[in-house]
Backbone and ligand atoms as CSV (ligand in chain L), in Angstrom:
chain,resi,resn,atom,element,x,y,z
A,1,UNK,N,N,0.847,-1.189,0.000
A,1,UNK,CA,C,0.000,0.000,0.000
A,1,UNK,C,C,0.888,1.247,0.000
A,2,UNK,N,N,0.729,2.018,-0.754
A,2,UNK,CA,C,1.304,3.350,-0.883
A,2,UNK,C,C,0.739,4.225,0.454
A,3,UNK,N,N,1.570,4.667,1.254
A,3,UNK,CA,C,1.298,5.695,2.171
A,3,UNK,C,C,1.215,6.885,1.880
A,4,UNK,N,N,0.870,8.047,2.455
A,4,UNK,CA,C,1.263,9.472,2.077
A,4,UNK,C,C,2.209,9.423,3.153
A,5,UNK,N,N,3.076,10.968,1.999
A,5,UNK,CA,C,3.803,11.420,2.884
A,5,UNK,C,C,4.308,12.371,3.138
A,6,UNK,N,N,4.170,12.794,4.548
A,6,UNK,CA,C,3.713,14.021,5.551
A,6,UNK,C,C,4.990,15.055,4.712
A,7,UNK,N,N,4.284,16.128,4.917
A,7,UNK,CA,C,5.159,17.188,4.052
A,7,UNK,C,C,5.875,18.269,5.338
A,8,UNK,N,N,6.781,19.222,4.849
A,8,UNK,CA,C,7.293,19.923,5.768
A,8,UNK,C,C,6.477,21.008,6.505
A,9,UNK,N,N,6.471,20.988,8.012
A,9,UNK,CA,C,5.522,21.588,8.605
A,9,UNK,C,C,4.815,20.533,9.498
A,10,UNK,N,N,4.848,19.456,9.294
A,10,UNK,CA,C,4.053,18.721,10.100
A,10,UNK,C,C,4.865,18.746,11.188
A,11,UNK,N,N,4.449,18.113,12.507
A,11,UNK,CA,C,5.201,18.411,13.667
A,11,UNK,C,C,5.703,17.097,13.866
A,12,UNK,N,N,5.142,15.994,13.395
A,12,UNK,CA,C,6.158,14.580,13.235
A,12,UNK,C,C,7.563,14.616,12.553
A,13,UNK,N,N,7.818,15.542,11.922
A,13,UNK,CA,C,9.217,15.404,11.255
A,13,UNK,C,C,10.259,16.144,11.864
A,14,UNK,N,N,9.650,16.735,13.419
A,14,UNK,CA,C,10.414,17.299,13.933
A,14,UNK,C,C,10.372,16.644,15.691
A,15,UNK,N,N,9.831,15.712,15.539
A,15,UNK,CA,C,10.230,14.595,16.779
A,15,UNK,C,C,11.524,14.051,16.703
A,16,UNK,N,N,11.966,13.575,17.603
A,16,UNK,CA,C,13.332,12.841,17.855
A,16,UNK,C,C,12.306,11.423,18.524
A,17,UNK,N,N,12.454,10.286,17.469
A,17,UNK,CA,C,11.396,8.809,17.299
A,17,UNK,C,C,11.993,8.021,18.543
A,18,UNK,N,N,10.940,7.160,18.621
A,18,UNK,CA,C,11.385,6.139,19.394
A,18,UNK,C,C,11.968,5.000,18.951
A,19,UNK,N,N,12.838,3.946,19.731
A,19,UNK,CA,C,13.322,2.977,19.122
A,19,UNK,C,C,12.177,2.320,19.185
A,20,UNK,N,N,12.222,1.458,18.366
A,20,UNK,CA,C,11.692,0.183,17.636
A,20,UNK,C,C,11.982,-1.082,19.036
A,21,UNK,N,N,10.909,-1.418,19.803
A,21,UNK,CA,C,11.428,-2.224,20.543
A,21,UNK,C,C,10.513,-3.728,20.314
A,22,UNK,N,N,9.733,-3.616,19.426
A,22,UNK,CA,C,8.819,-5.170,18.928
A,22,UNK,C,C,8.871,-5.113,17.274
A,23,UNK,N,N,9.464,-6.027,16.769
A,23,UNK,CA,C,9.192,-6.361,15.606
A,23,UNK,C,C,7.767,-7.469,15.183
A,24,UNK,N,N,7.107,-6.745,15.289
A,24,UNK,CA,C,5.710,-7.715,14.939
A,24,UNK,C,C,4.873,-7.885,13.965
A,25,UNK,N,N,4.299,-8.279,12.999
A,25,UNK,CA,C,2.979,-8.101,12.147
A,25,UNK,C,C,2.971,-6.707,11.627
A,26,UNK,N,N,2.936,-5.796,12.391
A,26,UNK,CA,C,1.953,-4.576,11.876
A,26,UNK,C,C,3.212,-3.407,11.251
A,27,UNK,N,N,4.605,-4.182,12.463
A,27,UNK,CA,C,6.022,-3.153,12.171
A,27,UNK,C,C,6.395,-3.696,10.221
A,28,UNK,N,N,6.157,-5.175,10.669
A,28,UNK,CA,C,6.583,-5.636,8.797
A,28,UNK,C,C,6.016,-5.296,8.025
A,29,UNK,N,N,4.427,-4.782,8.081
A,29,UNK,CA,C,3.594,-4.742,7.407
A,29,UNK,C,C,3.838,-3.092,6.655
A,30,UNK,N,N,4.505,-1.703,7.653
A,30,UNK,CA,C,4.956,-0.827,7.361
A,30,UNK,C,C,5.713,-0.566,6.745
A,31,UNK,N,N,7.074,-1.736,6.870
A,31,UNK,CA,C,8.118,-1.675,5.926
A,31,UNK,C,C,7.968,-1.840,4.850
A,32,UNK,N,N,7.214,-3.013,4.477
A,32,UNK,CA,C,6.711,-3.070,2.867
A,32,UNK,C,C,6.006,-1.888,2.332
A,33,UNK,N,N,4.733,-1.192,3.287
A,33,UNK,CA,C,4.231,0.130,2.519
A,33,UNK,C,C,5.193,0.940,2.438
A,34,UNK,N,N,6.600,1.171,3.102
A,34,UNK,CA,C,7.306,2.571,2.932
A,34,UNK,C,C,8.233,2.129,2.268
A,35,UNK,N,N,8.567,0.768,1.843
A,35,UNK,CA,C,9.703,0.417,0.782
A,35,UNK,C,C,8.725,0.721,-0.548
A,36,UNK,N,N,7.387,0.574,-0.432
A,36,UNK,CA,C,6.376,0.572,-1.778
A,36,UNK,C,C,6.491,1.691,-2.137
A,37,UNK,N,N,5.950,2.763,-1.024
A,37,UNK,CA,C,5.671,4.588,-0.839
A,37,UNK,C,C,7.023,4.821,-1.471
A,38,UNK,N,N,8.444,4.414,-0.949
A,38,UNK,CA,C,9.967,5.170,-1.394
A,38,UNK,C,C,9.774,4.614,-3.193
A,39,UNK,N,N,9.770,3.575,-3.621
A,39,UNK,CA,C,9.799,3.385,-5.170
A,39,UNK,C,C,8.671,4.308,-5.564
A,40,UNK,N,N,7.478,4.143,-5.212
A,40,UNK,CA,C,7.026,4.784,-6.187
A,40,UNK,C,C,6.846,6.197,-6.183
A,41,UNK,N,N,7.392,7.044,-5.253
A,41,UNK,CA,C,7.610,8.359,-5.523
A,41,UNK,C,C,9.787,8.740,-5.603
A,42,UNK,N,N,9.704,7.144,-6.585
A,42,UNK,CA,C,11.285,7.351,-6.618
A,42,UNK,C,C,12.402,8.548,-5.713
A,43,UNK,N,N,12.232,7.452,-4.511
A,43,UNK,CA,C,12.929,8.293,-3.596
A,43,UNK,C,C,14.200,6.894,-3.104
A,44,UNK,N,N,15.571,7.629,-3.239
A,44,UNK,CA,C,16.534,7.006,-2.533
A,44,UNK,C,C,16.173,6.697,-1.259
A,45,UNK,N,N,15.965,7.115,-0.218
A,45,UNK,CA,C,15.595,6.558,1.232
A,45,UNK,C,C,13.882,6.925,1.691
A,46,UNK,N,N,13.777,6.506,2.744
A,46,UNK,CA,C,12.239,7.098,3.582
A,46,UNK,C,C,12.058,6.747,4.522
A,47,UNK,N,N,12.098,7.865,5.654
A,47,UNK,CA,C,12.169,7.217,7.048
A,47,UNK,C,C,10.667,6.976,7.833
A,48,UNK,N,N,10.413,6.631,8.454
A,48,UNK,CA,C,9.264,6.434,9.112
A,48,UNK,C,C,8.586,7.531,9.312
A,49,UNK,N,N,9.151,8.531,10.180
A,49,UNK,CA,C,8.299,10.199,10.109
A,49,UNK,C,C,8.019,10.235,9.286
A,50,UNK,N,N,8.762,10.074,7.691
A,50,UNK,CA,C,7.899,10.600,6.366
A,50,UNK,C,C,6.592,10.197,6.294
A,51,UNK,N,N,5.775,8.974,7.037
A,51,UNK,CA,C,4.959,8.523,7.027
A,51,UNK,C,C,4.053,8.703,7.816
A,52,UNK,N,N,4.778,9.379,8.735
A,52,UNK,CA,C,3.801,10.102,9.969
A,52,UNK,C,C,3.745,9.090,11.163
A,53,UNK,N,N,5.012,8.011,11.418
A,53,UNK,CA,C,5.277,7.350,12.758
A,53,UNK,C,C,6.535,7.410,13.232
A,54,UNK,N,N,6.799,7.754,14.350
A,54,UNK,CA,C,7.259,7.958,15.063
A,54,UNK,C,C,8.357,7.345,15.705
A,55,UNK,N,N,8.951,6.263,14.658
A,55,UNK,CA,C,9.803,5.212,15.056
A,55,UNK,C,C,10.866,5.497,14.550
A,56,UNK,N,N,11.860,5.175,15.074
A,56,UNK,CA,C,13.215,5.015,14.670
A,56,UNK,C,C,13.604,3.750,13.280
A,57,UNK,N,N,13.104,3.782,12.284
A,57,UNK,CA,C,13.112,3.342,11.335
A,57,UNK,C,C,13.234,3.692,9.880
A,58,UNK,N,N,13.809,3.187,9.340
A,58,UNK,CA,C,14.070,3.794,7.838
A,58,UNK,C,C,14.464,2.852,6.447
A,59,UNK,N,N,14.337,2.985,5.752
A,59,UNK,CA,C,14.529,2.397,4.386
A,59,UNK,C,C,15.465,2.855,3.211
A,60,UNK,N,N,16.085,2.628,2.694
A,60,UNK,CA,C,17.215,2.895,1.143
A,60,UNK,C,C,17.516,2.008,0.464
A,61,UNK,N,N,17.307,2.559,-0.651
A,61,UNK,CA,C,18.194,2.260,-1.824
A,61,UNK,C,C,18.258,2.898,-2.658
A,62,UNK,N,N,19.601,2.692,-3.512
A,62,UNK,CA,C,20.447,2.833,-3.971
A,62,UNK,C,C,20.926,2.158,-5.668
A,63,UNK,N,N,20.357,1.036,-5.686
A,63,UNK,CA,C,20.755,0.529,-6.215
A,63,UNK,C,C,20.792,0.649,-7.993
A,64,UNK,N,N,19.930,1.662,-7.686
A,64,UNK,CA,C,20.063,2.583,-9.502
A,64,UNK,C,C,21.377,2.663,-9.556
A,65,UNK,N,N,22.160,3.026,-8.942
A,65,UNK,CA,C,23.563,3.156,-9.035
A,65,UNK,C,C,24.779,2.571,-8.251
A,66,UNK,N,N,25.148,1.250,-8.905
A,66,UNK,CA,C,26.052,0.682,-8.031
A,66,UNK,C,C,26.962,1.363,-7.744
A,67,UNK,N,N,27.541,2.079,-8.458
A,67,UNK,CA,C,28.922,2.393,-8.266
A,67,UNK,C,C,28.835,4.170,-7.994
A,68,UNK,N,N,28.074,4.364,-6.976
A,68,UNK,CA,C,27.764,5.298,-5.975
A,68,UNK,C,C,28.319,5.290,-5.156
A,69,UNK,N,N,29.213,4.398,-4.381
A,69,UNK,CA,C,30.345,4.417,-3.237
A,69,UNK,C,C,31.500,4.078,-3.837
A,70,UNK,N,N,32.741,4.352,-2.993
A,70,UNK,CA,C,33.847,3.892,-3.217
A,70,UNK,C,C,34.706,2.843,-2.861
A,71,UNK,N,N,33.888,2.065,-1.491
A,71,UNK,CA,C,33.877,1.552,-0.665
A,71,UNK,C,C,32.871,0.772,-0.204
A,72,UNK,N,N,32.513,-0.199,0.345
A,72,UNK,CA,C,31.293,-0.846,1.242
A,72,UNK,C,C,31.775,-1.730,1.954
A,73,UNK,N,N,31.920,-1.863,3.796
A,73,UNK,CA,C,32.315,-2.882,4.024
A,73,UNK,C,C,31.012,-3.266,5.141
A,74,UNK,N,N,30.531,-4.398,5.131
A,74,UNK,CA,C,29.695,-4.573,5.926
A,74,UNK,C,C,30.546,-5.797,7.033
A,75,UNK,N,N,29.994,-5.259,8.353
A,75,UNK,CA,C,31.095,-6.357,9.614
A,75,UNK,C,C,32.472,-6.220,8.857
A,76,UNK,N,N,33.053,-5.615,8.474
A,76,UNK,CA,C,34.239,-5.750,7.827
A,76,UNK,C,C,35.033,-6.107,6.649
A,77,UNK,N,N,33.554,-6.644,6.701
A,77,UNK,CA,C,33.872,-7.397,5.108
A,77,UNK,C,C,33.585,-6.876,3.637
A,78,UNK,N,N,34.422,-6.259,2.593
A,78,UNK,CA,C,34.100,-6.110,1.276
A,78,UNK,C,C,33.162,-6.711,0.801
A,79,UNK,N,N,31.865,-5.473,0.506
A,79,UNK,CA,C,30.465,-6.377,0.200
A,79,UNK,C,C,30.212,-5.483,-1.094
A,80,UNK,N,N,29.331,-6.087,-1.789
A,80,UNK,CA,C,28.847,-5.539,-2.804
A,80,UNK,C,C,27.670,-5.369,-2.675
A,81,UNK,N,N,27.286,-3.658,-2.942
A,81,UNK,CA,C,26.402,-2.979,-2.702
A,81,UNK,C,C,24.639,-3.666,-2.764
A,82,UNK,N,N,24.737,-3.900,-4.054
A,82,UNK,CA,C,23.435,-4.346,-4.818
A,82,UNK,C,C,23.192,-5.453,-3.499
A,83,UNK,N,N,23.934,-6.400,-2.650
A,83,UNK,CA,C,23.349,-7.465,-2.196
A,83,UNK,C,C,22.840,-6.858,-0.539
A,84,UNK,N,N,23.333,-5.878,-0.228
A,84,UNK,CA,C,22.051,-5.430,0.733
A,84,UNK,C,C,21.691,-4.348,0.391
A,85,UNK,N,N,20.277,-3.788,-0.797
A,85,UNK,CA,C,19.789,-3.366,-1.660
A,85,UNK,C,C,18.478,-4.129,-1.563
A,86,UNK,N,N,17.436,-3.202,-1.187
A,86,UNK,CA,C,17.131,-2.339,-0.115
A,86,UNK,C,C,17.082,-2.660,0.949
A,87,UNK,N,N,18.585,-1.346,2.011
A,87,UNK,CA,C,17.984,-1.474,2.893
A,87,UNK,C,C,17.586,-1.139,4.013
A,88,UNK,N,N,17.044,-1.984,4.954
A,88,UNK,CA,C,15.663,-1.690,6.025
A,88,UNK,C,C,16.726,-1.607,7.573
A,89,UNK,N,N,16.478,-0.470,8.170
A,89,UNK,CA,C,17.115,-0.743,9.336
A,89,UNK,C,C,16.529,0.311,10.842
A,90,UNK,N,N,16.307,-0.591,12.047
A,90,UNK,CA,C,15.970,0.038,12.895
A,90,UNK,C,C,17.252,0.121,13.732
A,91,UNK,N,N,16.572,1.487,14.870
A,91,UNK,CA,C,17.350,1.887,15.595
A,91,UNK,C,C,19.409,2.262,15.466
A,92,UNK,N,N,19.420,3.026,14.771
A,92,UNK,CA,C,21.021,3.305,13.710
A,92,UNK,C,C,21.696,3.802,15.030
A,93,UNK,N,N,22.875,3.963,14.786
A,93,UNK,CA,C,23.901,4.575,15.689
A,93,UNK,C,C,25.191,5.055,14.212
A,94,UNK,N,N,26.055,6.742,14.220
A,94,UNK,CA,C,26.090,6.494,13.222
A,94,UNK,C,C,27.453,7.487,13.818
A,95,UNK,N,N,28.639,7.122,13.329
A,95,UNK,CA,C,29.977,7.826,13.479
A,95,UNK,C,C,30.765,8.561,12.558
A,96,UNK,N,N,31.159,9.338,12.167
A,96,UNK,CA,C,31.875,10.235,11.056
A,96,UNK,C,C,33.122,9.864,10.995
A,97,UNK,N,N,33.544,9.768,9.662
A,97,UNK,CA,C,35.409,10.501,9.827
A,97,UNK,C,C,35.043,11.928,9.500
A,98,UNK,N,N,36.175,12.308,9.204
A,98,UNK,CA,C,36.992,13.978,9.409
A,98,UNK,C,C,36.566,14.700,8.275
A,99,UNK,N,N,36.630,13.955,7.127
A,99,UNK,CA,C,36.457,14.614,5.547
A,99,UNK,C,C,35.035,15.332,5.366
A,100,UNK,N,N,34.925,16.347,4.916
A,100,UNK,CA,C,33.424,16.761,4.206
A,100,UNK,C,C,33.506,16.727,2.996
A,101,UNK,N,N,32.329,16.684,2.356
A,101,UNK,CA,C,31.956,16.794,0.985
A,101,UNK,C,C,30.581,17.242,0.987
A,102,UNK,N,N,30.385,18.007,0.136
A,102,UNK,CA,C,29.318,18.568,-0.455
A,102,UNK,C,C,28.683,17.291,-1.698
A,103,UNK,N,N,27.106,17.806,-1.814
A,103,UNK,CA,C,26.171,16.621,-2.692
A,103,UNK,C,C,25.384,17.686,-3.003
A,104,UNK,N,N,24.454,17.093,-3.771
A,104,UNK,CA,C,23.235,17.255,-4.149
A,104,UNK,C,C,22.073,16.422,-3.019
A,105,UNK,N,N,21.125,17.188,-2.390
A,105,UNK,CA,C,20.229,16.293,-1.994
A,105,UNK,C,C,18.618,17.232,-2.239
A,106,UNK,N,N,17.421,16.226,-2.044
A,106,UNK,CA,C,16.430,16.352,-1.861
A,106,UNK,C,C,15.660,16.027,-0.928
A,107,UNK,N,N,14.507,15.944,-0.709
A,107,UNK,CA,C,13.705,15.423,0.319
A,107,UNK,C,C,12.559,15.048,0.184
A,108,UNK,N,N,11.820,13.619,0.104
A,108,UNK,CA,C,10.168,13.376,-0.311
A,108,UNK,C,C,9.317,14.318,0.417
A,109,UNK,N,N,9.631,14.839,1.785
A,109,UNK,CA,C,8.990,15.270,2.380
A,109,UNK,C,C,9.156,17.041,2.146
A,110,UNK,N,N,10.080,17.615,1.258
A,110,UNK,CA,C,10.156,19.034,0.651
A,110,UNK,C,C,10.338,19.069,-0.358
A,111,UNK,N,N,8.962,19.185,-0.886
A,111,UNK,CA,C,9.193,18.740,-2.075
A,111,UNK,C,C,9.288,20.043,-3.054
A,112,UNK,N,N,10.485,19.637,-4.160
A,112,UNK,CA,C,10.590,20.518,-5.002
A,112,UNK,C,C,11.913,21.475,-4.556
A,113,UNK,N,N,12.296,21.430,-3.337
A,113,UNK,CA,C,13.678,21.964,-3.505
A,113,UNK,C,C,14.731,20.969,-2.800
A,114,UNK,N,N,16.040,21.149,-4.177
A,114,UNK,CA,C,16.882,20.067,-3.721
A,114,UNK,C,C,17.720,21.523,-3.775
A,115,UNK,N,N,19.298,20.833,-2.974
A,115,UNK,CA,C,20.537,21.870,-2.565
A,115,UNK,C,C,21.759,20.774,-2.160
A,116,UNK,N,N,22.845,21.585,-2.107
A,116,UNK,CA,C,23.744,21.402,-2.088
A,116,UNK,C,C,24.107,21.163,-0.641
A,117,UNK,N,N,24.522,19.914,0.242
A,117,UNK,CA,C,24.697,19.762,1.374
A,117,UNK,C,C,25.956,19.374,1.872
A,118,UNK,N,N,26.729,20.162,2.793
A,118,UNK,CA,C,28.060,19.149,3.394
A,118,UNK,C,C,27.979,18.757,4.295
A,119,UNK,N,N,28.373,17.422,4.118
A,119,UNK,CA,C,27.982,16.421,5.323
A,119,UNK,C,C,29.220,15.372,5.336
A,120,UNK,N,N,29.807,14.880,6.386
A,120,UNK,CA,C,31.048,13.781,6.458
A,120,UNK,C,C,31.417,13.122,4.971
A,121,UNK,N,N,32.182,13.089,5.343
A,121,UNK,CA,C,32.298,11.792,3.687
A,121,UNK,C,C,31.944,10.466,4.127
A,122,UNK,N,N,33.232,10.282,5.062
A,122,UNK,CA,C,32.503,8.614,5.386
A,122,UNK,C,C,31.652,8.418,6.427
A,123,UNK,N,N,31.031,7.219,6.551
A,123,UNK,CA,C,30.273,6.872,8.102
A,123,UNK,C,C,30.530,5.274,8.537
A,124,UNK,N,N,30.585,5.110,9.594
A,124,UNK,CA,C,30.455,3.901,10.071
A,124,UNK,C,C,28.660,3.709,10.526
A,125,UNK,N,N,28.074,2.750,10.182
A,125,UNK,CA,C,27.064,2.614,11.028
A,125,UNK,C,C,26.503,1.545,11.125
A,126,UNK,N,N,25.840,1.368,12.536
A,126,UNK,CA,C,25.724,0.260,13.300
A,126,UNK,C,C,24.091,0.552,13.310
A,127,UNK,N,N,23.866,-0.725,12.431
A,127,UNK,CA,C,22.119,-0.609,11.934
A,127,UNK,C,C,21.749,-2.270,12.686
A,128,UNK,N,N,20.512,-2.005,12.996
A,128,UNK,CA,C,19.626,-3.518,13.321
A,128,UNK,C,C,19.027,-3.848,12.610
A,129,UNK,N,N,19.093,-5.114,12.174
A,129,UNK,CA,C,17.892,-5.635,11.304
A,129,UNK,C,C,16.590,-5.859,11.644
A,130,UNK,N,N,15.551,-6.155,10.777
A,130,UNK,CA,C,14.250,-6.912,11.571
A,130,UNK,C,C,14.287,-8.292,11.876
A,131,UNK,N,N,15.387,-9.213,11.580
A,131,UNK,CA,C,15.650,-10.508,12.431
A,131,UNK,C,C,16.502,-10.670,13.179
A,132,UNK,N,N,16.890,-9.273,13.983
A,132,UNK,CA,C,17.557,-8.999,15.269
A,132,UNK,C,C,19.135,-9.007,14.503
A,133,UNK,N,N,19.410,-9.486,13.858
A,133,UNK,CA,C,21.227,-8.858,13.302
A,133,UNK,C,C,21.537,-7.202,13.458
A,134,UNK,N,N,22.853,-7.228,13.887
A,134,UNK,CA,C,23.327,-6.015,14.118
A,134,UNK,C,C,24.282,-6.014,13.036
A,135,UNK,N,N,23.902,-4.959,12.139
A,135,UNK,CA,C,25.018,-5.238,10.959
A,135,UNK,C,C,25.753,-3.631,11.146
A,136,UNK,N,N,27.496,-3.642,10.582
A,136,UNK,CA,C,28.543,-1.962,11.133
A,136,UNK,C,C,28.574,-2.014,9.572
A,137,UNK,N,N,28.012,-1.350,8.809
A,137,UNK,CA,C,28.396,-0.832,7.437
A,137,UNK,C,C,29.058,0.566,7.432
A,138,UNK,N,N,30.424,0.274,6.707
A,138,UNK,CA,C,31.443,1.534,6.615
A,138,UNK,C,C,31.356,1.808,4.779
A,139,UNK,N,N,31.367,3.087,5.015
A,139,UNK,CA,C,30.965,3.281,3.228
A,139,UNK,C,C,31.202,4.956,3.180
A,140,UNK,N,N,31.297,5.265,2.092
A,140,UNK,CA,C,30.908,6.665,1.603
A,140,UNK,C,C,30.061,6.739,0.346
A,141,UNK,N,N,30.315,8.129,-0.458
A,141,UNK,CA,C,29.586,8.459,-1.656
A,141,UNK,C,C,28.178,8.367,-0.962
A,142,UNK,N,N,27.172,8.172,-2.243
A,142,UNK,CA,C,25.643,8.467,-1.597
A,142,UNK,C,C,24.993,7.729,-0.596
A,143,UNK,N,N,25.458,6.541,-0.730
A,143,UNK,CA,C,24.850,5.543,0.462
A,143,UNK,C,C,24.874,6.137,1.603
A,144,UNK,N,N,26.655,6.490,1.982
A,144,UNK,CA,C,26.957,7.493,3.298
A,144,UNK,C,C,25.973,8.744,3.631
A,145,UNK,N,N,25.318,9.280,2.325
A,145,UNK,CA,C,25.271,10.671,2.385
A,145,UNK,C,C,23.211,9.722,2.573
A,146,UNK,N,N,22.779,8.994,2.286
A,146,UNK,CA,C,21.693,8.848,2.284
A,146,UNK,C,C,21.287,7.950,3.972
A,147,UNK,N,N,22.259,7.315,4.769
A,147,UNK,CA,C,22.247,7.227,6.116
A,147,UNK,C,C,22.082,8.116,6.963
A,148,UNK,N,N,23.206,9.370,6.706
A,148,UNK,CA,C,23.086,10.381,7.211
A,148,UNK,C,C,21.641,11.188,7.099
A,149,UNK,N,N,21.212,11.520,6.077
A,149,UNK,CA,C,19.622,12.045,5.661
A,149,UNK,C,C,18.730,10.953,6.516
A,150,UNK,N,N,18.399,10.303,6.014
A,150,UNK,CA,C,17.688,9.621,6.551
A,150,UNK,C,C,17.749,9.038,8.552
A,151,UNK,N,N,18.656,9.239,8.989
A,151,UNK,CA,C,19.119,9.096,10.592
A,151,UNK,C,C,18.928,10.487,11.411
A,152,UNK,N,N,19.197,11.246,10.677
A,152,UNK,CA,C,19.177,13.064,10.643
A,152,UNK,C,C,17.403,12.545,11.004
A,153,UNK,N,N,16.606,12.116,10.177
A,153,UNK,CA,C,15.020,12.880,9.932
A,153,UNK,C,C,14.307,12.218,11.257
A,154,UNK,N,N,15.314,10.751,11.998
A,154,UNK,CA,C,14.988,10.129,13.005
A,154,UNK,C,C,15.292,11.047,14.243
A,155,UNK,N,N,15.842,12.005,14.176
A,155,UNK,CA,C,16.205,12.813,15.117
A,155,UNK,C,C,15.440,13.972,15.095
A,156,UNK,N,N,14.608,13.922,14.011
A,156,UNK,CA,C,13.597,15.648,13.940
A,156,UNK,C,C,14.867,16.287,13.019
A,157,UNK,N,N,15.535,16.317,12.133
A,157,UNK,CA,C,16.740,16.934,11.729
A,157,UNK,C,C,16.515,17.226,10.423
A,158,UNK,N,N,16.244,18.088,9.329
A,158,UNK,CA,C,15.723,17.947,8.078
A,158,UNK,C,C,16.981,18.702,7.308
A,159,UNK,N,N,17.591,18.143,6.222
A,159,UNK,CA,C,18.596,18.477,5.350
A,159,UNK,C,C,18.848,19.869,5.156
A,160,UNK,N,N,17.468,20.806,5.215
A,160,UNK,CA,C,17.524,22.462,5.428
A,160,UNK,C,C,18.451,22.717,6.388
A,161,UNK,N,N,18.322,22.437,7.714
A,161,UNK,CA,C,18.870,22.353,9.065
A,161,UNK,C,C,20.367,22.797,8.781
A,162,UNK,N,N,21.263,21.895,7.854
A,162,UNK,CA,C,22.246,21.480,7.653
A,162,UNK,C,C,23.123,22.973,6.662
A,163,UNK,N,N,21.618,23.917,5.754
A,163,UNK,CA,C,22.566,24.724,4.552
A,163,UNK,C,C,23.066,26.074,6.011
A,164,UNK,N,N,23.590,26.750,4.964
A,164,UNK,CA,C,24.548,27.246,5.433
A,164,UNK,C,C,23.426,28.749,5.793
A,165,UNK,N,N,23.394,29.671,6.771
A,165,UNK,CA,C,22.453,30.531,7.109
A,165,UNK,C,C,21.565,31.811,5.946
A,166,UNK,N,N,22.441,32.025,5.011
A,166,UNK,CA,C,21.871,32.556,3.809
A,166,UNK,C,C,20.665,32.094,2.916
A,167,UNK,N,N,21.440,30.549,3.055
A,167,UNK,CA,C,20.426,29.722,2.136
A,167,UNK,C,C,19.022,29.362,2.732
A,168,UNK,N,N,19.201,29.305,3.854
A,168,UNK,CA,C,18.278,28.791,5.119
A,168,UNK,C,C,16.932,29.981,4.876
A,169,UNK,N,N,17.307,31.690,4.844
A,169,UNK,CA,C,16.613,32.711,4.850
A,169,UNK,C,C,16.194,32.437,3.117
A,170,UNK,N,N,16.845,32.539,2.386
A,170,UNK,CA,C,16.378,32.504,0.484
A,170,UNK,C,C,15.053,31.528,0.806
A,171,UNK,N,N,15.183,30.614,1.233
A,171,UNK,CA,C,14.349,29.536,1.130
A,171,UNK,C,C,13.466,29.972,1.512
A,172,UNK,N,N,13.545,30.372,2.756
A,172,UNK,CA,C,12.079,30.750,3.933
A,172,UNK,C,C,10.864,30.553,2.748
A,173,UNK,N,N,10.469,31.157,1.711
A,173,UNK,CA,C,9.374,31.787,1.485
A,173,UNK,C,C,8.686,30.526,0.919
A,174,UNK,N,N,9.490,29.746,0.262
A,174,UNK,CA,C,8.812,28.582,-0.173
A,174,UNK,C,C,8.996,27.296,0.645
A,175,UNK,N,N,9.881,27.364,1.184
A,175,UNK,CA,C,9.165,26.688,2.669
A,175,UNK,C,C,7.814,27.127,3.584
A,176,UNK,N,N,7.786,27.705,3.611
A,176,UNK,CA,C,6.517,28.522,3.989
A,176,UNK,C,C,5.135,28.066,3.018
A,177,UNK,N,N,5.666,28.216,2.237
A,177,UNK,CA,C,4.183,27.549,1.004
A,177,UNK,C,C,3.997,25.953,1.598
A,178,UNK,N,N,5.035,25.926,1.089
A,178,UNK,CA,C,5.065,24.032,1.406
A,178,UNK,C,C,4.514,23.543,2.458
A,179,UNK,N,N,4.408,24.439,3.900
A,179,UNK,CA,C,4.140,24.747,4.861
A,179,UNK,C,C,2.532,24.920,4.976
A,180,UNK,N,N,2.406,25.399,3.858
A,180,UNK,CA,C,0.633,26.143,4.313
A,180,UNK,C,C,0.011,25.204,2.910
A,181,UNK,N,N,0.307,24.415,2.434
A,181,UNK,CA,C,-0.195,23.411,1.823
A,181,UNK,C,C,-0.596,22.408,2.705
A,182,UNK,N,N,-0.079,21.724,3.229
A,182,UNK,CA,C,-0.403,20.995,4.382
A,182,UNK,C,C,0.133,19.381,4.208
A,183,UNK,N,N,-0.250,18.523,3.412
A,183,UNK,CA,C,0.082,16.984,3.224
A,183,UNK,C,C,0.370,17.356,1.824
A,184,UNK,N,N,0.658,18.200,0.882
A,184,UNK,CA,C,1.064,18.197,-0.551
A,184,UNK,C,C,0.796,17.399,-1.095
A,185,UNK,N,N,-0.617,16.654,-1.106
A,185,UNK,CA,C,-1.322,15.376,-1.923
A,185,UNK,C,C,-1.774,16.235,-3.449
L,1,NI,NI,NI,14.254,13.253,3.580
């Protein structure tokens, strides 16, 4: 089932979620609508707030483009991207190195303006699965940059947050629309 999803202004996207502490029926049953909801409004990631719950949960992929990182090691090990593609992970914990880089990003939930964001290059992160595995994926390029977005939105944190104070004011006005639209259905 395709969900909507909550646009900027709602006050769910500015919660800091709860962890995920039962994987049951109704939690699996979400993941499939927001892995459905992220394809078909072709979106690289989608976190649970986008959906209007409150969990520490989120979804990505990537896999339009393998060779979007430079790197992938999952537990340590040299993995290839496409084979955990899409994916699903509760409760993240997420560490930086030193390097920045600037991207391109967007947001399902602002819609219509994308910008230029610097954010770490690499990340380590320590994601849970839904059959209780704790998997440490170390990576950069977009994957990195789409953990970060998406872990950011689990915290109430929205990619605006991140531009630099000029850009933040330019915007105001159509944030503000986006704002007084309400669910942008
Ligand atoms: Ni987003």
């Amino acid at each position: 089932m395709i969900l909507d999803i909550v646009q900027y202004g709602h006050p769910v996207l500015r919660q800091r979620c709860r962890p995920v502490e039962t994987v049951d029926e109704s939690l699996l049953k979400l993941v499939d609508d927001m892995l459905e909801t992220m394809v078909d409004a072709n979106g690289v990631g989608l976190a649970a707030p986008q959906v209007g719950v409150d969990l520490r949960l989120a979804v990505i992929d990537v896999s339009h483009d393998p060779e979007c990182v430079s790197y992938l090691r999952v537990d340590g090990e040299d993995t290839d991207l496409l084979s955990i593609m899409p994916l699903v992970f509760i409760n993240p914990e997420l560490e930086f190195g030193d390097e920045k880089e600037s991207g391109m990003e967007g947001c399902l939930s602002i819609r219509g303006i994308r910008s230029e964001v610097r954010r770490p290059l690499d990340v380590k992160a320590t994601l849970r699965t839904l059959d209780g595995r704790t998997l440490v994926v170390e990576t950069d390029g977009l994957l990195s940059r789409a953990l970060q977005h998406e872990i950011d939105h689990l915290n109430g944190v929205l990619f605006i947050d991140r531009l630099p104070a000029a850009s933040q004011v330019a915007l105001r006005n159509r944030l503000r629309k986006i704002a007084s639209q309400g669910s942008g259905n």
